[in-house]
Each structure stands twice: as C-alpha cells, then as structure tokens.
LOKOLSE-19714 format. One record per residue: x, y, z of N, C-alpha, C in turn; residue in three letters. Coordinates in pm, whole numbers, plus 50000, padded with zeros to 5 digits. Layout:
N
XYZXYZXYZALA ...
END
This chain:
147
510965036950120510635025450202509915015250112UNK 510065000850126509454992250074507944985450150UNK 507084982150046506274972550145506454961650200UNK 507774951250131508394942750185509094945750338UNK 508934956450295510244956650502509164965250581UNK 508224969550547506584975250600505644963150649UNK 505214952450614504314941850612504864937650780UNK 503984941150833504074931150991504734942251098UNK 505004956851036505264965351131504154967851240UNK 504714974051370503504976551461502844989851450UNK 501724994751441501155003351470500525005751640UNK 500985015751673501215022151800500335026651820UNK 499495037751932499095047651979500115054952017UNK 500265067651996500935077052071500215079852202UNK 498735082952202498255086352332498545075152424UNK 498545061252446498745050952543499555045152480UNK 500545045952417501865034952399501625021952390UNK 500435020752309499705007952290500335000952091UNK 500234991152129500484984151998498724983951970UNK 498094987851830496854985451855496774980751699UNK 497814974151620497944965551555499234963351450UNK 498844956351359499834952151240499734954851124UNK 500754961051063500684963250929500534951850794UNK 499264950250739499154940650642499294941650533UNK 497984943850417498564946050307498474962750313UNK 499064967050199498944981850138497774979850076UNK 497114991450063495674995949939496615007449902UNK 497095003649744496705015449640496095016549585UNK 495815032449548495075040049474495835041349355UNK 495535034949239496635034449115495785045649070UNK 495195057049067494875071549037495505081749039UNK 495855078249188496395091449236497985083949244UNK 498185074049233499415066349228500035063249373UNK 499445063449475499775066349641499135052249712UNK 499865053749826498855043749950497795052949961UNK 496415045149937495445050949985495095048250155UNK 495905039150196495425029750314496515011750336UNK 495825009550460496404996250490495894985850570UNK 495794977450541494914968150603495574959650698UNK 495044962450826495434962150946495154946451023UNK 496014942451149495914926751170496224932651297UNK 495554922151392495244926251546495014934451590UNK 493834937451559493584952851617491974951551644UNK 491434955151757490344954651818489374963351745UNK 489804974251668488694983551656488514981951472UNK 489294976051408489024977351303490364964351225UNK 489664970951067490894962851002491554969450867UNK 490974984950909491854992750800492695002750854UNK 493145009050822494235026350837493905036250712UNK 493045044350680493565055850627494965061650596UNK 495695066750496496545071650518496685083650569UNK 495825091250562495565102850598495515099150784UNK 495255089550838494855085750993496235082451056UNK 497195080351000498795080551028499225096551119UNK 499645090451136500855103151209502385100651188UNK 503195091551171503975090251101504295072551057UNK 505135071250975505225059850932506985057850947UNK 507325053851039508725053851072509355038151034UNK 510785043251056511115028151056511045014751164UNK 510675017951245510285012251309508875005751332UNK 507945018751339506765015951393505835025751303UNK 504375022451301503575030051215502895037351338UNK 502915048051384502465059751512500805063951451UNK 499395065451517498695071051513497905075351649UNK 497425088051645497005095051765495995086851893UNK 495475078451783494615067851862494445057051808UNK 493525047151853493215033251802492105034351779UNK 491455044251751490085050651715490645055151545UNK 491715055351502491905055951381491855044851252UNK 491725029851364492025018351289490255012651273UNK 489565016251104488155016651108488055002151037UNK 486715003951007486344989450927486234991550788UNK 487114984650692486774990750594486134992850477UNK 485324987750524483274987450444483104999450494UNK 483465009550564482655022850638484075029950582UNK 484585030350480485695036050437485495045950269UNK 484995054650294484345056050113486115057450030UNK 486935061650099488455059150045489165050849983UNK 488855040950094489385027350062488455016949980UNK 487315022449932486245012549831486815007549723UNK 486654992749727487294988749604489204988349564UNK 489704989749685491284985449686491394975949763UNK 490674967749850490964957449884490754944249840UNK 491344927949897491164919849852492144912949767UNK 492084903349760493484895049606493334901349498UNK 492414908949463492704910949310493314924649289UNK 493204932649444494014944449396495494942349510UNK 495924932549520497434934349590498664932149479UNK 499234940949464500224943449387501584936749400UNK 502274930049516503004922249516502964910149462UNK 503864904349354503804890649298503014886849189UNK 501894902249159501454901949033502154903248867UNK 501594903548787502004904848655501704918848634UNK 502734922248574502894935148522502894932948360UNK 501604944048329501664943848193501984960748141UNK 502824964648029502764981447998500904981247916UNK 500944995747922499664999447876500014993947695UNK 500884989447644500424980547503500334969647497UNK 500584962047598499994950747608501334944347627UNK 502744948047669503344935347709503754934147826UNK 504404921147861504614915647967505704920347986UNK 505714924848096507004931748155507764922448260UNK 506964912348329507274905748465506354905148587UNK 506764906848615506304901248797506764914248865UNK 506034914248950506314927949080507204920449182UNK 508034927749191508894921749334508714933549450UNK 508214942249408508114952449576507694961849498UNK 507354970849599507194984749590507804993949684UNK 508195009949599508935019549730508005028849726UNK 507565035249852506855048149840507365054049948UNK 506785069849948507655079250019506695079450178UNK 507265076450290506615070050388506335083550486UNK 506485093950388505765110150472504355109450382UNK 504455107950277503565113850163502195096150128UNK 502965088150133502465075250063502365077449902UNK 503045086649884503095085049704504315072549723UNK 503705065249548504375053949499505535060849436UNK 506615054249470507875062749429508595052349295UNK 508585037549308508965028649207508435015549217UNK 507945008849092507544993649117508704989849070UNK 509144975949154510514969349138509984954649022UNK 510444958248933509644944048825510904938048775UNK 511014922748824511904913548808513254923548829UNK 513464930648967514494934449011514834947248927UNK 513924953648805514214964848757513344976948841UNK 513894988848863512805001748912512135008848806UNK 511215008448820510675013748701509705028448786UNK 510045039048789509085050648828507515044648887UNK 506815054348976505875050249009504785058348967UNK 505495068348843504675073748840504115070748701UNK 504325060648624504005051348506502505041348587UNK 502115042248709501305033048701500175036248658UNK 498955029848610498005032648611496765024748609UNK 497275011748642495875004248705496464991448759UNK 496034985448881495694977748969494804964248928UNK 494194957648941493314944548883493614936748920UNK 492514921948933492814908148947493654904948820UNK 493814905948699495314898948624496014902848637UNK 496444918348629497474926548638497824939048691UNK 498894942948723499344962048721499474961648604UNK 499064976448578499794977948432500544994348475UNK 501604995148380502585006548349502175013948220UNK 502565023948257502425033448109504075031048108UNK 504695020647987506145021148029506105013647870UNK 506945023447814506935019247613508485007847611UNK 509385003947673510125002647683510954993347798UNK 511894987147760512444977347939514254980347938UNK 
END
C-alpha cells in the first residue's frame, strides 16, 4: 500500500461505526524502518494513531476498537520526535549514506498488516525499504551504493 492512496482515508470505530477521523501524515520510525504512527485530522479526541492502536488498515478504511485510540501526540513517548515538516518523507530529497543525491521521494509502500516500510519510490525508481536509515529536515537518506 502507498501513503499516496492512504492520506485522507477514514478511520472508523468498530465499536459505533463512527468515522472518528482522517488519515494525515505517516510518522516513521527510520530505526526500526516502519510506521511508527499517523497523524490524524478530525477527530475529537486526539491528533495521533499509534500503530500498534490500529486494528486493521484496509483498503478502504483505517478500523480501530475505539476513538479512545486517537491520543495527543505530546502524551505519545512513541511517536516523540517523528512529527512535523522536517520529518515527512514525501517530496523530500533523498540522499545515499555517501553523500549523493539520489532524487526526490515520490511515495512510499509499506505492508499495511505490519507498517514495515516495504520501498521508497525515488524519481519513480523502488528502491527497498529496508536501505533506510534516517529521516530529517534536509533529507532521507538510503544506505543505497548505487542507482
């Protein structure tokens, strides 16, 4: 699944069949290489998601048990420090870990059971997701020797 065709999905309640918001940006964790989380739009109780607070991530709709799952995410020790412009990964510069310019991010795919990063799409190439290894206001960078 992409975050391009993810961005603006609804997140549900299963217990009341409630829309209890919108899918905004992704937070990765360029560590563990995964969605750590997602930062959430219309939603009364908060403005993050855990990934772990999911119940599934379908094509359609993002399902969680309650709307008691959608927190604030200053009260998030998970999500510290992945939010904001300087860590959103769409439309950034991609640099490899020697220092060159690889391009621009055009999307990302991750596996929408797991939230592992499965490929960054850079100027329309896939490059593994499991080459990433840092996030930043200038850049992603890849462990990637090669284009």
């Amino acid at each position: 699944m992409l975050f391009s065709e993810s961005i603006g999905r609804k997140v549900v309640s299963t217990t009341t069949a409630d829309t209890v918001g919108a899918v905004g940006e992704f937070l990765v964790d360029p560590r563990s290489r995964t969605v750590a989380g997602m930062q959430i739009k219309k939603s009364k109780t908060g403005d993050a998601l855990v990934w772990s607070g999911i119940s599934t991530f379908g094509t359609d709709a993002v399902t969680v048990d309650s709307a008691d799952r959608i927190v604030e995410i200053g009260t998030e020790e998970s999500l510290s420090g992945l939010d904001g412009k300087a860590h959103r990964v769409i439309g950034k510069r991609v640099l490899s870990t020697a220092g060159v310019d690889l391009g621009t991010v055009d999307d990302v795919e991750f596996d929408p059971e797991t939230g592992a990063i499965t490929s960054v799409i850079v100027d329309a190439v896939s490059i593994q997701g499991s080459t990433l290894t840092g996030v930043g206001s200038y850049a992603v960078v890849l462990d990637h020797r090669d284009r």
